[in-house]
C-alpha positions in Angstrom: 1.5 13.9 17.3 -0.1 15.9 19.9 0.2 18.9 17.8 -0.8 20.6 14.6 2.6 20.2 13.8 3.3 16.9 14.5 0.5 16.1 12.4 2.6 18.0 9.5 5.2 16.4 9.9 4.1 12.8 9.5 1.8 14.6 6.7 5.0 16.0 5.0 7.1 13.1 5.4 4.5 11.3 3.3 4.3 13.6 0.6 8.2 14.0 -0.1 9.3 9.5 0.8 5.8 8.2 0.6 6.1 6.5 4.2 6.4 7.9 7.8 6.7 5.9 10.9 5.5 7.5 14.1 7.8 6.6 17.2 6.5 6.8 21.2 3.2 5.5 20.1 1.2 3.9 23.2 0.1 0.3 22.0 -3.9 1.3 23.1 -3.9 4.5 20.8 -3.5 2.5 17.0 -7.9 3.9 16.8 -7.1 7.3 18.5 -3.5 8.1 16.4 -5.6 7.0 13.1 -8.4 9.6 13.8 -5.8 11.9 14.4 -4.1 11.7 11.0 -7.4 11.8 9.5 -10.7 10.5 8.9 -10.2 6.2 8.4 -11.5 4.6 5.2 -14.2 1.8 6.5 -13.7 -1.1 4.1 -14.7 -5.2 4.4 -12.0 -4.9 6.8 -13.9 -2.7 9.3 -12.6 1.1 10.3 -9.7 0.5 12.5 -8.9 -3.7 12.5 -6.6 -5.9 13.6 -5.2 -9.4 12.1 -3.3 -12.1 13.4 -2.4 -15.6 11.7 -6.0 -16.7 12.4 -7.5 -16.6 9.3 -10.1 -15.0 10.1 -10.5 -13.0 6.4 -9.4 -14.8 3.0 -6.0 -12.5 2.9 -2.5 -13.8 3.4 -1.8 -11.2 6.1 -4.1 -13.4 8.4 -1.6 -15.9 7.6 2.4 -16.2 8.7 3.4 -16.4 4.9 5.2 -14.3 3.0 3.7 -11.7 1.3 5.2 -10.4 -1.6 5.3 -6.5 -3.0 2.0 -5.3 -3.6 -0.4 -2.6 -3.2 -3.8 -2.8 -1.0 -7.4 -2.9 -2.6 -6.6 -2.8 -6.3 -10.0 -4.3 -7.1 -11.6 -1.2 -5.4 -12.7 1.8 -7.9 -10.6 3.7 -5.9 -8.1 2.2 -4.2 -7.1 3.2 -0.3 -4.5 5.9 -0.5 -3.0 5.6 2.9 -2.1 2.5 5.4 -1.0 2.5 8.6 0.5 -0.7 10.3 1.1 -0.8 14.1 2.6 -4.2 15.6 1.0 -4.7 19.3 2.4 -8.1 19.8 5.0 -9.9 18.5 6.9 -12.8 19.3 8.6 -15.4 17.0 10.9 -15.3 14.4 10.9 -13.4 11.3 8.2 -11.2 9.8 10.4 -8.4 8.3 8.7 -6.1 6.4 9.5 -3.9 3.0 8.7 -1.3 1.1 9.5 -0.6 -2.5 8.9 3.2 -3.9 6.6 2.4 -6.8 7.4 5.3 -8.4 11.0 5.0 -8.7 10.8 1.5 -10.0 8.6 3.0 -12.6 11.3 5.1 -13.6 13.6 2.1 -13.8 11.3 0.6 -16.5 10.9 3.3 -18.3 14.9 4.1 -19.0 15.8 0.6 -19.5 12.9 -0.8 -21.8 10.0 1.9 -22.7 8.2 -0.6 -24.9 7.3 -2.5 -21.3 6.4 0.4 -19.6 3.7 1.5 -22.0 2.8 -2.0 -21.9 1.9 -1.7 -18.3 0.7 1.7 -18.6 -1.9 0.7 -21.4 -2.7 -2.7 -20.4 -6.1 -2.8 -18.2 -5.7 -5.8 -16.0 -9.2 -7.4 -14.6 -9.3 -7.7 -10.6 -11.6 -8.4 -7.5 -11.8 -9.7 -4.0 -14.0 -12.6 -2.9 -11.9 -14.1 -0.2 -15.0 -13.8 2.2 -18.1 -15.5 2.0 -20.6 -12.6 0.9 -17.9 -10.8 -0.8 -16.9 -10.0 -4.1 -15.6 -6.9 -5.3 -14.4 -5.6 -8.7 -14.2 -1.8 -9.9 -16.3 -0.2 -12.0 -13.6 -0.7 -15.2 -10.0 -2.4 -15.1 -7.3 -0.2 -14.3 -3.1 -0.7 -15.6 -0.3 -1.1 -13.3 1.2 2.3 -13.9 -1.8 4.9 -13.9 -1.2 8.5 -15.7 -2.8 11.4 -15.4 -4.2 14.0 -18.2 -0.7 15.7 -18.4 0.8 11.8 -18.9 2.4 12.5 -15.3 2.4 8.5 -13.3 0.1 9.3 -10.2 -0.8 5.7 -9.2 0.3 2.2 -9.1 -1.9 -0.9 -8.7 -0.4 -3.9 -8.4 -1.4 -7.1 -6.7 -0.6 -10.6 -8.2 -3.2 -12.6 -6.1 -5.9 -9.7 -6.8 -5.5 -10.2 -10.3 -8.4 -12.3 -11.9 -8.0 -15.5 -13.9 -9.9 -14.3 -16.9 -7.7 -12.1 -19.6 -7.4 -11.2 -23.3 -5.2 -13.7 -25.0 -4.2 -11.0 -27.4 -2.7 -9.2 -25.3 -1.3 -11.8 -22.6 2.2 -12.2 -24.2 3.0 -8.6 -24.5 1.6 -8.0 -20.5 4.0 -11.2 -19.3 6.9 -10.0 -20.6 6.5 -6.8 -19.3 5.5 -7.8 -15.3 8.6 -10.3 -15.8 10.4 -7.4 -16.1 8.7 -5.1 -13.7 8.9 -8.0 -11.2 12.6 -8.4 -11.4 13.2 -4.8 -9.9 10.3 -5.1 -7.6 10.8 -8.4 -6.2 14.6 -8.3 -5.8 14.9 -7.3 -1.8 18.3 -5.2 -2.4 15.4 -2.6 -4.2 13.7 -2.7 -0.3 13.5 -1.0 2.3 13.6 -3.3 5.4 12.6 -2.7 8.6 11.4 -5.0 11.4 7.6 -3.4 12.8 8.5 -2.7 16.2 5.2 -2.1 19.2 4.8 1.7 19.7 6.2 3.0 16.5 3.6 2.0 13.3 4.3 3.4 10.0 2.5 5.2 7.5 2.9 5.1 3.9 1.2 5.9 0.6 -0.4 2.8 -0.8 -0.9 4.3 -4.3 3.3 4.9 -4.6 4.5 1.9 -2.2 4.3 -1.4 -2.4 4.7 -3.3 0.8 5.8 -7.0 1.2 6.4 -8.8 4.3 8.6 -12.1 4.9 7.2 -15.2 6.8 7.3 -15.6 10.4 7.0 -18.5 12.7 5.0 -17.6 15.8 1.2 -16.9 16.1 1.3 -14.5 19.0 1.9 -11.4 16.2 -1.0 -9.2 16.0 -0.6 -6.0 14.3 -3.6 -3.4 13.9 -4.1 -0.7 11.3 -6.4 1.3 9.4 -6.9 3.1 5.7 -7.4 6.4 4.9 -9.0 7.7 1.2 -6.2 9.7 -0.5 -8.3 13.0 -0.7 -8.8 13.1 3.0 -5.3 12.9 4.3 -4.3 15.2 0.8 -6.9 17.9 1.9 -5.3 17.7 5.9 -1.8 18.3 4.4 -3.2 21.3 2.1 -5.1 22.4 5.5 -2.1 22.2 7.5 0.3 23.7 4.7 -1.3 26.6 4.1 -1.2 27.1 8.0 2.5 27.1 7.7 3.0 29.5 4.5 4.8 27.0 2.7 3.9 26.5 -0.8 2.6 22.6 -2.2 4.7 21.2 -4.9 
């Protein structure tokens, strides 16, 4: 990562698999390695954080639970388009983590029972954050699970079960169920992860508007992992600077 084209490497290896992990990283440099990708996205969280099982924020990654699939900040207008997650301690037992390719799960749906997919795609689903005192965030309009773009192409998951707010359109509630039953069942089914044990000196990297990300329980409070965001646009204008440097053409 010390050069231009290390940078576009981890840049490319997020645009083709959505996730990168960046090996020989030295457990001090989680701040300086996340300004060198790109600008961070300051949030609640702060600018570059760090969480243990201290519960210090209303979030289950300041716990040892599990955490199930998911994607970050759904109740934000626009959501955080990158994460990074770089272990500097850990010892205990368990805490494996996962990632599930949004997009390809998405596909799933859609060739083995449209009608749920354009359930999920049309269905605007009511979210927010107010696990800490002083806090409550919701977007400016509910967003779907599977978000489209003008030309119908799926650009964007958002999906968070414990984001999700209690209030909803009994209408429509059958229809949505039956759907995220179905949506779960391929998301939530482990042999549809990728698992991998976060390891000190090598964080990863991957697209929170395409992954999902889960991570299994873990006995042990001496795990602290640190991290940042990163707005989509920022880290998608670095890769088009550093293309273009390169001759290559984006696809």
């Amino acid at each position: 990562m010390k050069s231009q084209q290390g940078v576009f490497q981890a840049l490319e290896n997020l645009h083709k698999y959505g996730f990168t992990f960046i090996s020989n990283t030295p457990l001090d440099c989680t701040s300086s390695l996340a300004e060198r990708i790109g600008r961070p996205r300051e949030t609640h969280y702060g600018r570059v954080w760090k969480f243990e099982s201290d519960f210090a924020h209303g979030d289950l990654a300041y716990t040892s639970a599990e955490i199930l699939p998911h994607t970050d900040t759904t109740y934000f207008t626009d959501p955080v388009g990158y994460q990074m997650l770089h272990v500097v301690n850990a010892r205990g037992e368990g805490g494996e983590s996962g990632l599930v390719d949004g997009f390809a799960a998405a596909q799933k749906l859609k060739a083995s029972d449209p009608e749920a997919y354009n359930v999920l795609k049309s269905t605007p689903i009511p979210t927010h954050c107010a696990g800490d005192e002083g806090e409550f965030i919701v977007p400016a309009r509910e967003f779907p699970i599977l978000n489209h773009d003008h030309t119908d192409k799926l650009y964007q998951i958002r999906f968070n079960d414990n984001d999700r707010s209690p209030n909803w359109n009994i209408s429509t509630s059958a229809s949505f169920y039956s759907a995220l039953r179905k949506w779960h069942d391929f998301v939530m089914n482990q042999q549809h992860w990728f698992s991998f044990q976060l390891a000190p000196s090598r964080p990863v990297i991957f697209d929170n508007w395409r992954m999902l990300h889960a991570r299994t329980e873990f006995k042990g409070t001496e795990r602290q992992v640190e991290g940042c965001y990163w707005g989509r646009d920022d880290i998608t204008s670095r890769f088009h600077t550093l293309l273009g440097s390169t001759g290559k053409q984006f696809l």
